[in-house]
C-alpha positions as CSV (number, residue, x, y, z in Angstrom):
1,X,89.8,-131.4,75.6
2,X,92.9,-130.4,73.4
3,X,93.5,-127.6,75.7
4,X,93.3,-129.8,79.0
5,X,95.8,-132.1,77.1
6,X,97.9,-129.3,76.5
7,X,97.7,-128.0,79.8
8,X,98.5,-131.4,81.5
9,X,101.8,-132.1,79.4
10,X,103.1,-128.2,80.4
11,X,102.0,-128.7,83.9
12,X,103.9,-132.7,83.6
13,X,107.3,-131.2,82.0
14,X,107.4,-128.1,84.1
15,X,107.4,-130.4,87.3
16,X,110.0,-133.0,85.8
17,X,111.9,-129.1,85.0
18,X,111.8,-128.4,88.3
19,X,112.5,-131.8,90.0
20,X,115.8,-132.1,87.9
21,X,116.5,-128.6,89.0
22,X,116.4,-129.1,92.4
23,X,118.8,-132.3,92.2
24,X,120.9,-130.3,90.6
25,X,121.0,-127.4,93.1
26,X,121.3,-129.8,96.0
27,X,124.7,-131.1,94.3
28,X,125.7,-127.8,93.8
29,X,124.9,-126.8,97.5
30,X,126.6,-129.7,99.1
31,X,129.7,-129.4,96.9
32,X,130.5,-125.4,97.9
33,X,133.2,-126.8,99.6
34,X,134.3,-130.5,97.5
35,X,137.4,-131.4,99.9
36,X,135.6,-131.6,102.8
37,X,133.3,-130.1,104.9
38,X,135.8,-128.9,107.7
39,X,139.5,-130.0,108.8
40,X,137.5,-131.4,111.3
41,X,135.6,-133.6,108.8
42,X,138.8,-134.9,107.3
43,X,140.3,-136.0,110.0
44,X,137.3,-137.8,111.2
45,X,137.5,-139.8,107.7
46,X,140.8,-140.2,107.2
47,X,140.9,-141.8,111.3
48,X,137.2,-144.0,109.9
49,X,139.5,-145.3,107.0
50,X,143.0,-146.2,109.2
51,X,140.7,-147.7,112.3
52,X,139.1,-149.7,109.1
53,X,142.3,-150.7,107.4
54,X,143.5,-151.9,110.8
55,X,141.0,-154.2,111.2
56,X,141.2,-155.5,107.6
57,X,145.3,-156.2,108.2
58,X,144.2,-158.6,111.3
59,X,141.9,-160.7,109.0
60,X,144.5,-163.0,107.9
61,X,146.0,-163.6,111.5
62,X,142.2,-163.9,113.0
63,X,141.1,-166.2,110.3
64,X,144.0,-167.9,109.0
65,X,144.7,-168.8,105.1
66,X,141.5,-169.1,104.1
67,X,142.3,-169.3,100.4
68,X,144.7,-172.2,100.4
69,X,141.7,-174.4,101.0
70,X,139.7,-172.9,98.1
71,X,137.8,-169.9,100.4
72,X,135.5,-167.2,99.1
73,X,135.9,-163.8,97.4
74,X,134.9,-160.7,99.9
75,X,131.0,-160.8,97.8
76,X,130.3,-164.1,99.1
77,X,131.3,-166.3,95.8
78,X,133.7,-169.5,96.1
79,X,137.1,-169.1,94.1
80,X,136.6,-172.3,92.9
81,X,133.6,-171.6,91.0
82,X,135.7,-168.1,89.8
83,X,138.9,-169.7,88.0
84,X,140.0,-172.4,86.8
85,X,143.7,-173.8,85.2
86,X,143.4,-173.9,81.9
87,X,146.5,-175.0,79.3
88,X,149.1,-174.2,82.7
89,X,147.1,-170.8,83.2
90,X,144.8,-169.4,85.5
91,X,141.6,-168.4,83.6
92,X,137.9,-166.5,84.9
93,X,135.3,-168.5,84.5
94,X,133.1,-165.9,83.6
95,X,129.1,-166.1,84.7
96,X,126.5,-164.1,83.1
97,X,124.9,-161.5,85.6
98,X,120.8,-161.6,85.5
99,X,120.0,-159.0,86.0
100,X,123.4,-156.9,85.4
101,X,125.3,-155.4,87.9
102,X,125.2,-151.5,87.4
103,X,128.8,-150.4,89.5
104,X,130.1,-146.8,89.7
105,X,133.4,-146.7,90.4
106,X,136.7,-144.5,90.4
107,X,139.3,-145.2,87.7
108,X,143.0,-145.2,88.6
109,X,144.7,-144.4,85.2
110,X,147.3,-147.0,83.8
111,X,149.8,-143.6,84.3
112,X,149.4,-144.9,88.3
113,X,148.2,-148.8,88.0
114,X,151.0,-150.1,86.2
115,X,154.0,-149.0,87.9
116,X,151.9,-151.3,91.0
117,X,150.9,-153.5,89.0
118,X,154.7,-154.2,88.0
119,X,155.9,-153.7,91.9
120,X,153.4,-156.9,92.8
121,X,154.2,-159.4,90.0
122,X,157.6,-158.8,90.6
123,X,157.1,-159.7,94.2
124,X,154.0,-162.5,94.2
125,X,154.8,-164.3,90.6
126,X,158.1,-166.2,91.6
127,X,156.2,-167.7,94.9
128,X,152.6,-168.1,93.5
129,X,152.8,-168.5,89.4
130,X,149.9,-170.6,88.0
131,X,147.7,-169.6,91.5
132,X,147.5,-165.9,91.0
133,X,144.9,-164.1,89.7
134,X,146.4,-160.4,88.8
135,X,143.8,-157.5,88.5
136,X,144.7,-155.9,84.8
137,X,146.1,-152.9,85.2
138,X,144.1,-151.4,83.2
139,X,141.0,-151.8,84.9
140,X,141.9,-151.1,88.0
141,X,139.3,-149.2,90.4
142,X,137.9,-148.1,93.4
143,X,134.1,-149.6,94.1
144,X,132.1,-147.1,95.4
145,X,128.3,-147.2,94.9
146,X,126.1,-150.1,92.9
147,X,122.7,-149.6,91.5
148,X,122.3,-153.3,91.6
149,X,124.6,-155.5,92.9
150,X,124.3,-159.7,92.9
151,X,123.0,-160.0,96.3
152,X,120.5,-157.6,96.3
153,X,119.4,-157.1,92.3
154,X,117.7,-154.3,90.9
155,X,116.4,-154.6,87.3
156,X,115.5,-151.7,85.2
157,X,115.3,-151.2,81.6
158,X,116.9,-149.7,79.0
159,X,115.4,-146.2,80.0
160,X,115.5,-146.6,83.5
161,X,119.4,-147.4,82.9
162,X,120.0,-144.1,81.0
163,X,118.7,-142.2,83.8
164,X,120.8,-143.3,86.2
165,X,123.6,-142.9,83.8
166,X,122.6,-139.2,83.6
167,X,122.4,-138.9,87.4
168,X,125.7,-140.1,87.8
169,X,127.4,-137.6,85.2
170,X,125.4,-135.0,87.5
171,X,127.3,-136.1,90.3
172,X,130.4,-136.4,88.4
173,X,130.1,-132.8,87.4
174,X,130.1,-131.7,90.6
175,X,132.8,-133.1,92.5
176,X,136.6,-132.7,92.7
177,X,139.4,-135.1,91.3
178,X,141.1,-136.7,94.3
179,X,144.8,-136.2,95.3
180,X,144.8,-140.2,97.0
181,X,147.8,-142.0,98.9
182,X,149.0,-145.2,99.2
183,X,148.2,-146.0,102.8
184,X,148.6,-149.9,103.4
185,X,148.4,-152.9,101.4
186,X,147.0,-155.9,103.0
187,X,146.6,-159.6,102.4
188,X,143.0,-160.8,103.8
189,X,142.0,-164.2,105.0
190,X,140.3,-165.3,101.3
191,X,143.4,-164.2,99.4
192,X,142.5,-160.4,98.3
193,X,145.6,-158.4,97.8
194,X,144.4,-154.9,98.5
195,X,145.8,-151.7,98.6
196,X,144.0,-149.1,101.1
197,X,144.2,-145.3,100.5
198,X,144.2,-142.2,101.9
199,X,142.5,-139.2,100.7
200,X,145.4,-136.0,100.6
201,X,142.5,-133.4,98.6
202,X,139.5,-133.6,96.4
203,X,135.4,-135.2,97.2
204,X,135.9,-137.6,100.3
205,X,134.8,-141.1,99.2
206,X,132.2,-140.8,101.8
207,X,130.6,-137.6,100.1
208,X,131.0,-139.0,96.9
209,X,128.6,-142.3,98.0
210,X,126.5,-140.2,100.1
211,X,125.6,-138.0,96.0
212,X,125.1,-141.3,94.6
213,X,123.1,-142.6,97.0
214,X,120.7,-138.9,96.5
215,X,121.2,-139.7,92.6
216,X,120.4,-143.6,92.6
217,X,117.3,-143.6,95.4
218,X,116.3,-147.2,93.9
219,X,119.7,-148.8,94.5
220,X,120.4,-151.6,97.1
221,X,119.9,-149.8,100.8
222,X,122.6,-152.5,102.2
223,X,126.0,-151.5,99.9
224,X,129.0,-153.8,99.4
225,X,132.0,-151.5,101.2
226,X,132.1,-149.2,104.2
227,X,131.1,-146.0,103.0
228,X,134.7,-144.5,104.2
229,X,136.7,-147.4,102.4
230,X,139.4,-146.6,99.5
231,X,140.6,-149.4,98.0
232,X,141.9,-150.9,94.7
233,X,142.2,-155.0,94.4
234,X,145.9,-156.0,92.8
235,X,145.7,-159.5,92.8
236,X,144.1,-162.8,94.4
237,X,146.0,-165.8,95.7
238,X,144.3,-168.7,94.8
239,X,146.0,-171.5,96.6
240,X,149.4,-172.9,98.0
241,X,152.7,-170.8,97.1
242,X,156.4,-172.4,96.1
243,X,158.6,-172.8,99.5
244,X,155.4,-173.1,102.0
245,X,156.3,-173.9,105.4
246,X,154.4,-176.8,107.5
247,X,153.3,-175.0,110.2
248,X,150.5,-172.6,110.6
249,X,152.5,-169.7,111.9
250,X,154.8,-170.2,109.6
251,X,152.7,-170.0,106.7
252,X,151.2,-166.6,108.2
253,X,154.9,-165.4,108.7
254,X,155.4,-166.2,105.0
255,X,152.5,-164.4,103.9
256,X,153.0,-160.9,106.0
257,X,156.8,-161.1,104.6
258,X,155.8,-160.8,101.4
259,X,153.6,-158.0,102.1
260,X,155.9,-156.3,103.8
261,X,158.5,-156.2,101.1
262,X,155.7,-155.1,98.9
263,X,155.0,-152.1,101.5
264,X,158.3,-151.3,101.8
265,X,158.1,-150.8,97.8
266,X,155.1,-148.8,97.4
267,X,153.6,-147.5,100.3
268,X,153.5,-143.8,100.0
269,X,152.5,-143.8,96.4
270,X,150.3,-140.8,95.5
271,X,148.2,-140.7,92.4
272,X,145.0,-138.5,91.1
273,X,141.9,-140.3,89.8
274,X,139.3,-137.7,87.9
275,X,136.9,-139.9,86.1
276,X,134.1,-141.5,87.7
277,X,132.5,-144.4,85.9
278,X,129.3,-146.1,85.6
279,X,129.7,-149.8,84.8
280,X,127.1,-152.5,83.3
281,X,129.0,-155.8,84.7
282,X,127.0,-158.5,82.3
283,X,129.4,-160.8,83.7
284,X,129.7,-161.8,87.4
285,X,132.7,-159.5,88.4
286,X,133.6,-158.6,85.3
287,X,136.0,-155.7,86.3
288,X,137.8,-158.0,88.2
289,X,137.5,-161.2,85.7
290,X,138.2,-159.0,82.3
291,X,134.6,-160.3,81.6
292,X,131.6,-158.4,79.4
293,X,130.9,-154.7,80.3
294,X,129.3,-151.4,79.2
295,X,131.5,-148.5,80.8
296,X,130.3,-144.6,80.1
297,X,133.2,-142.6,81.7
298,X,132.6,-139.2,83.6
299,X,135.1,-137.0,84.1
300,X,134.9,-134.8,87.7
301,X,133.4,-131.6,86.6
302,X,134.4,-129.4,90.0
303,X,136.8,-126.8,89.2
304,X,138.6,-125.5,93.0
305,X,139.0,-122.2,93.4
């Protein structure tokens, strides 16, 4: 009987040997060549991601100023139920996630976020102080794959959680730091200040999601983002401005002005992001809300030659 045991845990560990092998190889394999597959390839993604920032910089015109009646963040939750004004401030009200939310994301160093995040108080606070939330610059990020996200949840345990962690540094080992652009920023309809990007060299977003979704086969099969999308939140308006005018188109007129200015002060920016995180979000958006998290950071293991 000692010897079958014996025999079953070899045959049990050379199997789990083998298994993590063949991840590995198959992030090896599809990473021979980490820009991109083809020229071809990027120009495909790079026309997926301007087609899809188009559409996002109609969202305000289609939908009007969704935010100045309260509105809802892009996941679905009211703004109202987000912050609140607290001793002339605006403050989170921070929710606790059940089960967590487990995020990967790419970090944008404060080397590249502050300089932005400078540009867009400079511009937004003098119209919109005390109904602003700014994103802190130094969290700022670029969602790109969830484990378990609020709509669709996924608990796991403690175990189960360091696995995944470990199959994300695997995928982080394997792919190249990005080269990114500044593309657009855009104002949507609920009040999201976003800047869209453009990928110049280094793993396309939409390989990157495509290893995480090999790495993390239990997550959510409907994701929050297109798998193409770029983008990094700066700030969210959260109700009337100083100096609105009365009239619908007006207001709209005010609104893309002040996006244009900041466009005309940043667009073009170019920055590298090489770490690739894996986030435990205990509270509801807490990247966005500077509420309770658990970051491990990965730094992008591909080396081009």
């Amino acid at each position: 009987m000692a010897i079958r045991a014996r025999t079953g845990t070899l045959i049990w560990l050379i199997s789990t040997f083998l298994f993590y092998l063949g991840f590995r190889m198959a992030l090896l394999n599809s990473s021979n060549n980490p820009p991109s597959a083809s020229s071809d390839s990027l120009i495909s993604n790079t026309e997926r991601r301007s087609r899809l920032y188009d559409k996002m910089a109609k969202d305000l015109d289609e939908n009007g100023a969704a935010f100045l009646k309260g509105g809802e963040t892009s996941q679905s939750l009211s703004l109202s139920d987000l912050f609140t004004l607290k001793d002339g401030a605006v403050t989170p009200i921070l929710k606790a996630a059940d089960p967590p939310v487990r995020a990967n994301v790419l970090y944008l160093s404060p080397e590249y976020s502050l300089p932005i995040s400078e540009t867009v108080k400079g511009i937004f606070l003098p119209y919109f102080d005390k109904v602003i939330w700014f994103q802190n610059s130094s969290l700022y990020h670029f969602s790109m794959f969830h484990a378990s996200h609020h709509i669709s949840p996924v608990p796991a345990t403690e175990n189960e959680i360091e696995a995944e962690a470990n199959a994300v540094k695997s995928v982080a080992d394997v792919i190249c730091s990005l080269k990114i652009v500044l593309d657009r920023v855009v104002l949507t309809s609920t009040g999201v200040l976003l800047g869209c990007w453009q990928v110049i060299s280094g793993t396309d977003p939409i390989d990157i999601r495509a290893k995480l979704r090999t790495a993390l086969p239990h997550a959510p099969e409907k994701q929050l983002y297109d798998a193409a999308m770029l983008h990094t939140s700066f700030a969210r308006l959260l109700g009337q401005p100083k100096n609105l005018p009365e009239s619908t188109s007006d207001q709209l007129q005010f609104f893309h002005e002040l996006v244009n200015r900041l466009n005309n002060q940043i667009r073009g920016f170019e920055a590298t992001v090489s770490e690739l995180w894996y986030v435990e979000e205990f509270d509801m958006l807490a990247l966005a809300l500077n509420g309770k998290m658990k970051v491990r950071q990965f730094n992008m293991g591909c080396s081009k030659t």
